[in-house]
C-alpha positions as CSV (number, residue, x, y, z in Angstrom):
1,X,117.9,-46.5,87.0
2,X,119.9,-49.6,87.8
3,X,122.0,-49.3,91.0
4,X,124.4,-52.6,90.8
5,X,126.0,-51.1,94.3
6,X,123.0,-52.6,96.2
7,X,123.4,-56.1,97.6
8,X,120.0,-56.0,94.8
9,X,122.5,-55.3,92.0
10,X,124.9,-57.1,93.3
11,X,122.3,-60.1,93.1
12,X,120.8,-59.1,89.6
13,X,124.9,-59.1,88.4
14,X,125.7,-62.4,89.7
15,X,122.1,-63.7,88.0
16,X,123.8,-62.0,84.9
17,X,127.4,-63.5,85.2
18,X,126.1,-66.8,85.7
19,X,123.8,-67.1,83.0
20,X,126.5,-66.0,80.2
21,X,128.4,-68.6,81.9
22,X,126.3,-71.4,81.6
23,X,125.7,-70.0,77.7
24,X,129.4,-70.0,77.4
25,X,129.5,-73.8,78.4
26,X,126.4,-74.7,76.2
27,X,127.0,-73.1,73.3
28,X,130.0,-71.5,73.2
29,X,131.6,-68.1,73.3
30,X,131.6,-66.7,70.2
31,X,128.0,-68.1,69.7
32,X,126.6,-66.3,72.6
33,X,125.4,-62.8,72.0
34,X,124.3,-60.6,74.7
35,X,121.2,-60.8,74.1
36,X,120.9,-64.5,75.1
37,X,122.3,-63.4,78.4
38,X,119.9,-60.8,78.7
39,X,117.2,-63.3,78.0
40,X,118.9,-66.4,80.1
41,X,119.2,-63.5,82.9
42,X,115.0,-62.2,83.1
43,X,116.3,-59.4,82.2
44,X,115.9,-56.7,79.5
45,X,119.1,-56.0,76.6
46,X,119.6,-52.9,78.0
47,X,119.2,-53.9,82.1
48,X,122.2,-56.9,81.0
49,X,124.7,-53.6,79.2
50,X,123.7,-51.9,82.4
51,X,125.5,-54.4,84.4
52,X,128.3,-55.8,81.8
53,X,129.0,-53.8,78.8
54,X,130.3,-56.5,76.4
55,X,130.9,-60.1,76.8
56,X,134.6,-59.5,77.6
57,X,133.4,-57.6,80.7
58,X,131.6,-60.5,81.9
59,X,134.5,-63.0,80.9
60,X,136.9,-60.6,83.2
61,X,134.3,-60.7,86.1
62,X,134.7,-64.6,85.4
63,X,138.1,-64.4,85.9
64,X,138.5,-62.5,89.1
65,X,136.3,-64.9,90.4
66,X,138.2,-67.4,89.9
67,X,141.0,-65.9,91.4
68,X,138.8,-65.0,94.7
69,X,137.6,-68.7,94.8
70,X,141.6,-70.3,94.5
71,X,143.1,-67.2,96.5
72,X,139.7,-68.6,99.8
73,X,140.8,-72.3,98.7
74,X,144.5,-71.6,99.1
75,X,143.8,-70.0,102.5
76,X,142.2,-72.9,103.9
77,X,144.7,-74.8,102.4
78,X,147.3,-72.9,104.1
79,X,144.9,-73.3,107.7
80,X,144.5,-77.1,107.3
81,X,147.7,-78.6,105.6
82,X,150.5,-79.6,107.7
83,X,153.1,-79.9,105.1
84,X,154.3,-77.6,101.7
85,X,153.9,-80.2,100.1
86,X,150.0,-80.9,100.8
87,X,149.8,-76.9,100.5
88,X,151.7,-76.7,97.5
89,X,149.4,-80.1,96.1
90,X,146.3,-78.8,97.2
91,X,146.3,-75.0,95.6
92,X,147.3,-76.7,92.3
93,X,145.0,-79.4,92.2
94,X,142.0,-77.0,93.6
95,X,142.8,-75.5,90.7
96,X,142.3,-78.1,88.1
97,X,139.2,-79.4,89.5
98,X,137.5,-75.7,89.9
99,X,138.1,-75.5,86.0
100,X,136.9,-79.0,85.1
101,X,133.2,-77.9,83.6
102,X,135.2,-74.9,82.3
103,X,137.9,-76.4,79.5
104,X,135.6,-75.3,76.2
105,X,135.3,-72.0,77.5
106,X,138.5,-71.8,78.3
107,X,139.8,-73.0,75.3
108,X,138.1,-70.4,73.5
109,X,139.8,-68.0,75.5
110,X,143.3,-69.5,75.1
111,X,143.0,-67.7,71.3
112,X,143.6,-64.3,72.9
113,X,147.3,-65.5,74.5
114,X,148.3,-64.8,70.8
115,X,147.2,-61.2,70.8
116,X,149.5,-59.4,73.7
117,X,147.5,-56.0,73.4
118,X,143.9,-58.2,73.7
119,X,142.5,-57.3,77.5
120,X,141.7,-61.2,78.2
121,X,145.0,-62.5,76.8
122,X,146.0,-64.8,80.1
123,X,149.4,-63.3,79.7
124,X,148.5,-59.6,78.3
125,X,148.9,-56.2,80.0
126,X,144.7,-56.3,80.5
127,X,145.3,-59.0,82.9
128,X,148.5,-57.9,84.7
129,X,147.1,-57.8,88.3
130,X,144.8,-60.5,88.1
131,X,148.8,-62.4,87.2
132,X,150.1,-60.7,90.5
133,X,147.3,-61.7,92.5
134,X,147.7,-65.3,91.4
135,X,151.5,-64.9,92.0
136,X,150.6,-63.4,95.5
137,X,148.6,-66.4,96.3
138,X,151.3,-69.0,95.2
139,X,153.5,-67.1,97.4
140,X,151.4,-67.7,100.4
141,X,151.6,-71.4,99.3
142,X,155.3,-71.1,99.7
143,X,155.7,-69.4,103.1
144,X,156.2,-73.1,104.3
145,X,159.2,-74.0,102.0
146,X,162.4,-73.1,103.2
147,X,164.2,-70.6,100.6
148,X,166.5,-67.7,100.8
149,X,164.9,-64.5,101.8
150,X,166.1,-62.8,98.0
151,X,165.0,-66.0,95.8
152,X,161.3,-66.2,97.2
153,X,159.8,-64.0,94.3
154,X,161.5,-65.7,92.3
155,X,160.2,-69.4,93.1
156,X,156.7,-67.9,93.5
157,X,156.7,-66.8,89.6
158,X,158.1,-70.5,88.9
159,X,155.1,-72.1,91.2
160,X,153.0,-69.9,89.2
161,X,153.9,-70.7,85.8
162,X,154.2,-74.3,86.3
163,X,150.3,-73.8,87.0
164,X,149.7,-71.9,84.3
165,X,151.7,-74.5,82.0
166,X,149.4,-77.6,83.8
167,X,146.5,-75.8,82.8
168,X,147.3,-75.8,79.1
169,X,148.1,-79.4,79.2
170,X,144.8,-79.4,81.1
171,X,142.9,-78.3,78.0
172,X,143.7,-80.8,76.1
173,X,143.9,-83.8,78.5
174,X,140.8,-86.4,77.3
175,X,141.5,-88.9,79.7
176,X,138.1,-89.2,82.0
177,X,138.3,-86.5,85.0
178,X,141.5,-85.2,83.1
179,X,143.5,-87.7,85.3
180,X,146.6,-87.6,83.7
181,X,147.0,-83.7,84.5
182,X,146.8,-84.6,88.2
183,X,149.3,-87.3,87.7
184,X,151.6,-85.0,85.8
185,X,150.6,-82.3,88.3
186,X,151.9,-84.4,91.7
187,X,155.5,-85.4,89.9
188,X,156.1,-81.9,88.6
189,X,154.9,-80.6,92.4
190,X,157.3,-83.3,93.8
191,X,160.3,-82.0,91.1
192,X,159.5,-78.5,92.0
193,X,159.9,-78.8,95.6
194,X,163.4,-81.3,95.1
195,X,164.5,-78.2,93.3
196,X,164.0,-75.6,96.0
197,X,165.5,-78.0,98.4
198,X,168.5,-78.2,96.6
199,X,169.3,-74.4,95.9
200,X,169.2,-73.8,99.4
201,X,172.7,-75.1,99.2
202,X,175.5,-72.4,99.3
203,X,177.3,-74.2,96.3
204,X,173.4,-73.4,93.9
205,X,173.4,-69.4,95.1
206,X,174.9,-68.6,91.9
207,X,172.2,-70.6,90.0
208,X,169.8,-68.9,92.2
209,X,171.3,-65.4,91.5
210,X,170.7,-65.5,87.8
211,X,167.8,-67.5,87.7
212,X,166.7,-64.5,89.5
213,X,168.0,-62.4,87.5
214,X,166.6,-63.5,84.2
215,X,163.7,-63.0,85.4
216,X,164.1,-59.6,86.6
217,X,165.6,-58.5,83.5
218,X,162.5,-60.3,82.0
219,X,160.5,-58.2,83.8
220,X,158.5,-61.5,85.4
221,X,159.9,-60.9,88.8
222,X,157.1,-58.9,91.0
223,X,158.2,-57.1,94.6
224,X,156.4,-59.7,96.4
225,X,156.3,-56.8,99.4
226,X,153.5,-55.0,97.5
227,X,151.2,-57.7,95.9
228,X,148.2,-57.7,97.5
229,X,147.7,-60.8,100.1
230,X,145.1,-63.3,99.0
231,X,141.9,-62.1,101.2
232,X,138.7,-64.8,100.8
233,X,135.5,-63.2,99.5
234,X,133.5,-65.3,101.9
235,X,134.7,-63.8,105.1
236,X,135.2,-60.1,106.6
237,X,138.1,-58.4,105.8
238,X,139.9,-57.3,109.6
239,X,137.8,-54.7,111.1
240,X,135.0,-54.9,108.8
């Protein structure tokens, strides 16, 4: 019996992960069959079902790794930077460039935004916490900016899905190194932050109140209070 508990099947599912991935780059999603990555891996059909079920399985484990890879990169962002704005700069950008070798897989993915119920739609109910985490982690990003105490959650979902709208421009940037994105991304950081400055002002508090409202009504606004705080996979957790 397989035991992927063990820091061995730990190893062997990592071997696994990152041979689908590389499959996924080369040939393409849909192309790849599981027993590719079984082969790709050493490892027999049934060993790679052992470890990951179905491709969407591994594509999930793909995606909460990129979440612990930005949420480590946004804390040493947060350790290093001296001002929002480089903190703000450098979790969006980090971003970008982790997902540079990744735009045909992702754009195979994108697909699935169109299908709420589909457990890898980047907006669906499958992938509701790994959102929250992300949101979490913009938050942290944000602890620098000045806002009003009630309108925080609110600015975090906005950081958050001006990210997620840079990455679909992302996706279908050609310029070389997808330069234009990191253009766009430094004036609509630059816009974003001019905006919070200004609704700090009494006079914006009843822009801020329904701007937070919509959202909450929405049902996009998260109790920041009980996300989960971004925690890096490369070092202990306290008391560990």
């Amino acid at each position: 019996m397989f035991n992927s508990k063990t820091r061995k099947g730990e190893e062997t599912r990592g071997r696994v992960q990152e041979a689908a991935l590389a499959l996924f780059r080369e040939k393409g999603l849909d192309a790849t069959t599981m027993r590719d990555v079984a082969a790709a891996a050493g490892l027999s059909l049934g060993a790679a079902y052992h470890y990951f079920p179905s491709k969407d399985a591994i594509v999930m484990a793909y995606y909460n790794t990129l979440q612990d890879e930005h949420a480590a990169a946004v804390l040493e962002a947060v350790s290093r930077e001296p001002t929002p704005r480089g903190r703000v700069a450098a979790a969006v950008h980090w971003k970008l460039d982790m997902l540079g070798g990744d735009r045909k897989v992702l754009g195979a993915l994108l697909r699935f935004t169109g299908e709420p119920d589909h457990p890898l739609s980047f907006l669906g109910a499958g992938t509701r916490a790994l959102q929250l985490r992300s949101i979490a982690t913009f938050a942290l990003v944000l602890e620098g900016v000045e806002l009003p105490a009630d309108f925080r959650p609110a600015a975090a979902v906005m950081l958050w899905a001006l990210h997620m709208g840079l990455l679909l421009y992302f996706l279908y940037d050609g310029s070389p190194g997808q330069a234009r994105t990191h253009r766009l991304a430094d004036g609509a950081i630059d816009l974003f932050l001019s905006g919070m400055r200004l609704l700090r002002f009494p006079l914006l508090r009843p822009l801020r109140t329904r701007l937070t409202r919509l959202l909450g009504e929405a049902g996009l606004l998260p109790d920041l209070a009980t996300l989960p705080p971004p925690v890096s996979p490369f070092t202990p957790a306290p008391g560990a």
